[in-house]
VEXLONU-883129 format. One record per residue (C-alpha): x, y, z; residue in one letter; residue number from 1. Coordinates in steps of 0.02 Angstrom, whole numbers, plus 50000, padded with zeros to 5 digits. Example, Ala and Ser with C-alpha at 12.3 -4.5 7.8 and 13.67 -1.06 7.14 Angstrom:
BEGIN
+-------+-------+-------+------+-----+
:     u :     v :     w : code : pos :
+-------+-------+-------+------+-----+
: 50615 : 49775 : 50390 :    A :   1 :
: 50684 : 49947 : 50357 :    S :   2 :
+-------+-------+-------+------+-----+
% end
This chain:
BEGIN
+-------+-------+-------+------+-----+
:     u :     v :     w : code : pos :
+-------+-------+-------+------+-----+
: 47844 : 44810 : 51507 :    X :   1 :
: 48025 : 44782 : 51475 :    X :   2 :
: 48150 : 44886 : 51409 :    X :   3 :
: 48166 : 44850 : 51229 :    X :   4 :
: 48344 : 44759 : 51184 :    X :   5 :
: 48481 : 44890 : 51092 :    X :   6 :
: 48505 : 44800 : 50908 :    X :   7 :
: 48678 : 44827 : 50940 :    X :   8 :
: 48702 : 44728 : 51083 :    X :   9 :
: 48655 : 44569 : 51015 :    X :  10 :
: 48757 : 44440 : 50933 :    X :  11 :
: 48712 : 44302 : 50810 :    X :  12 :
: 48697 : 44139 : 50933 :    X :  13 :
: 48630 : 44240 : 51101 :    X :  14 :
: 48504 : 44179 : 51227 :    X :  15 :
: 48370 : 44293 : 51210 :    X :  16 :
: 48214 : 44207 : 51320 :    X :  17 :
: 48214 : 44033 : 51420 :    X :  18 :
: 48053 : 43969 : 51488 :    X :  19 :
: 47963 : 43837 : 51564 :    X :  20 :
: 47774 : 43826 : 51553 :    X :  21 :
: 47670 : 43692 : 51625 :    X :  22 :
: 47517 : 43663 : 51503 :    X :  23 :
: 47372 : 43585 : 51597 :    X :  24 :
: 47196 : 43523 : 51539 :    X :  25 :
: 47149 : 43682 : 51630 :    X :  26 :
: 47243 : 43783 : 51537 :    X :  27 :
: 47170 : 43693 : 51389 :    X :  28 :
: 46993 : 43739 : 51441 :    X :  29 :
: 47030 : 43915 : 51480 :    X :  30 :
: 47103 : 43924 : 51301 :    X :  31 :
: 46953 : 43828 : 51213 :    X :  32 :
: 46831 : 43974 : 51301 :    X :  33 :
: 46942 : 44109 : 51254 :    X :  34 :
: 46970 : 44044 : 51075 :    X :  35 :
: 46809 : 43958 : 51043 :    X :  36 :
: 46880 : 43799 : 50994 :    X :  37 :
: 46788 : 43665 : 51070 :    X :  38 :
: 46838 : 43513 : 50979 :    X :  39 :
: 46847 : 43373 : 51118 :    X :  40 :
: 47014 : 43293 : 51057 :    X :  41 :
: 47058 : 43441 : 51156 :    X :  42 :
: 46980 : 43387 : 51324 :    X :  43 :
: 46890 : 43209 : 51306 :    X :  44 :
: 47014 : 43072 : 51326 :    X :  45 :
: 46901 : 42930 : 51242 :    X :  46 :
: 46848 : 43057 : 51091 :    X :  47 :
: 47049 : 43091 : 51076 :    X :  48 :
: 47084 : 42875 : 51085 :    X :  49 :
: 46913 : 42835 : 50960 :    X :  50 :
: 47013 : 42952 : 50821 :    X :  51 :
: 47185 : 42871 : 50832 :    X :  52 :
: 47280 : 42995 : 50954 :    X :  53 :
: 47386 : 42957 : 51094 :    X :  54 :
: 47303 : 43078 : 51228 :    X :  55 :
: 47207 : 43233 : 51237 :    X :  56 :
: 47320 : 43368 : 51138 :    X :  57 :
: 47343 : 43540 : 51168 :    X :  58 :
: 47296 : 43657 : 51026 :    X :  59 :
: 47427 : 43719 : 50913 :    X :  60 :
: 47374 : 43895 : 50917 :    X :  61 :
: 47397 : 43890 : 51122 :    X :  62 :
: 47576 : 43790 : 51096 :    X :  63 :
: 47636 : 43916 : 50964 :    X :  64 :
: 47551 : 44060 : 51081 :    X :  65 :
: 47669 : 44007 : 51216 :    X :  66 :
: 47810 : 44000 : 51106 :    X :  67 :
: 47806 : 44175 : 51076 :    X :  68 :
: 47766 : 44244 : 51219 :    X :  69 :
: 47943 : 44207 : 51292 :    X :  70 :
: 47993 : 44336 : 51120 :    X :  71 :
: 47860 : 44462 : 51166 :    X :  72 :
: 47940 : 44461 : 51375 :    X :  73 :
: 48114 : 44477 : 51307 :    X :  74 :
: 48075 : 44608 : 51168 :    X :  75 :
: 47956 : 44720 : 51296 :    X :  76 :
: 47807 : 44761 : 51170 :    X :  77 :
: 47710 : 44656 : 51082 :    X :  78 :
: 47691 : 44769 : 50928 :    X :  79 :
: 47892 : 44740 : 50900 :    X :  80 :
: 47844 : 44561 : 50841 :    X :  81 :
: 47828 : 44602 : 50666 :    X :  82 :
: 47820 : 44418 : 50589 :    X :  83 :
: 47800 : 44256 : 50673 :    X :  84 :
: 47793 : 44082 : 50594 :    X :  85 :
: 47781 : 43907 : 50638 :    X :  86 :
: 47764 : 43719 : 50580 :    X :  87 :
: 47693 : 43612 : 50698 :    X :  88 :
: 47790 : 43438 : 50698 :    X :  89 :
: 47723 : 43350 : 50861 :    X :  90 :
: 47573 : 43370 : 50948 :    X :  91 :
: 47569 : 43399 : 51137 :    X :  92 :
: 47514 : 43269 : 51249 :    X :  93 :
: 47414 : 43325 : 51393 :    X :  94 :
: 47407 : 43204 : 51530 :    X :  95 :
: 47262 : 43207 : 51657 :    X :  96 :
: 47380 : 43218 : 51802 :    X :  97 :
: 47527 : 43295 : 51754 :    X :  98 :
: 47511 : 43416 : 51601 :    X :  99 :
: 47671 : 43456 : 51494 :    X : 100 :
: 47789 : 43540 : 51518 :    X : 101 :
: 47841 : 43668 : 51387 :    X : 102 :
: 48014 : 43710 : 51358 :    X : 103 :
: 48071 : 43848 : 51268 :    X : 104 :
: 48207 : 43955 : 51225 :    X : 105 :
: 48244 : 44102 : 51092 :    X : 106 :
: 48406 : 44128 : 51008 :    X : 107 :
: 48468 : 44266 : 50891 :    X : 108 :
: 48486 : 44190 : 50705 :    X : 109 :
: 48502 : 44350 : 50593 :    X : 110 :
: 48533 : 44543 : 50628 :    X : 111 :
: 48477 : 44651 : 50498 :    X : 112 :
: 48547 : 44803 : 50567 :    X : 113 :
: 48514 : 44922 : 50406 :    X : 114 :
: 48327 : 44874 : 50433 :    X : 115 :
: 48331 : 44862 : 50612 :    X : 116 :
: 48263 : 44704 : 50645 :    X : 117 :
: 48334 : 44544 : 50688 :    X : 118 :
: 48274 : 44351 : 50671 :    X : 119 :
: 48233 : 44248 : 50830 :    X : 120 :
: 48246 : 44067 : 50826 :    X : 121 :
: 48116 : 43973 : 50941 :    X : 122 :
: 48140 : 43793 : 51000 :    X : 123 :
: 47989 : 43725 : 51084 :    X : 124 :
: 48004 : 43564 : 51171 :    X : 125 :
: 47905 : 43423 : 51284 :    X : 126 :
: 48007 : 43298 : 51346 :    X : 127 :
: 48164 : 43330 : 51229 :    X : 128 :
: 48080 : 43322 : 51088 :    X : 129 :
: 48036 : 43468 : 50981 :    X : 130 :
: 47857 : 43533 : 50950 :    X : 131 :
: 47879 : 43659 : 50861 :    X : 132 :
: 47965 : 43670 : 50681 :    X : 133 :
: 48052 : 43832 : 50593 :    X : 134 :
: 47986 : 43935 : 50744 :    X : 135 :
: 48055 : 44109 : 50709 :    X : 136 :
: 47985 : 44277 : 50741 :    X : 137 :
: 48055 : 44439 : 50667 :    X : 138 :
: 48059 : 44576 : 50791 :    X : 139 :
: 48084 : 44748 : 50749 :    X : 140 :
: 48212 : 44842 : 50865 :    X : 141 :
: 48206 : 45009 : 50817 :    X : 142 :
+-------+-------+-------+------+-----+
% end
């Protein structure tokens, strides 16, 4: 576990976390056992085409999962995370051969340093374009 971050030595606008995950339709079954979510837009590429989509999609809750995670790495405890909130704006594509690739990266937004807590802005990307909307998480640092 890493060391947690002083409060102090952050400034509004800092790099906190950069990350690159690949998401592949393995990683998609691996999340539908461990989650129990077994719809088949999620794995079956004709079931995913019959209902209007573009591909298989990863699910949101693994996408926003792997958001935070990069938060959890930098901040060193999981229990620091005290609120975390997304709006998903684009799905995530899953190709057969070559999965997505995930891009993200944390920035500080606000310090709160009478409460001890600061904001962490999340941008979560495939391609350039952004997956995730109003991805912040709240992390206490004291």
């Amino acid at each position: 576990m890493a060391a947690t971050p002083a409060l102090d030595s952050l400034t509004v606008g800092d790099e906190v976390a950069s990350v690159r995950h690949l998401v592949t339709r393995d990683s998609l079954v691996r999340y539908a056992g461990a989650s129990g979510d077994f719809n088949p837009i999620h794995y079956r590429d004709d079931v995913a085409e019959f209902v209007g989509l573009p591909g298989v999609l990863a699910h949101g809750m693994l996408t926003m999962g792997i958001a935070s995670q990069a938060v959890v790495d930098w901040v060193g405890d999981p229990a620091r995370v005290v609120d975390y909130q997304v709006r998903f704006t684009r799905p995530v594509v899953v190709d057969r051969q070559d999965g997505a690739t995930l891009d993200v990266t944390a920035k500080v937004a606000v310090i709160e340093a009478d409460a001890g807590r600061a904001r962490i802005d999340i941008v979560a990307s495939v391609d350039g374009k952004t997956v995730l909307g109003k991805a912040q998480a709240w992390v206490s640092l004291i």
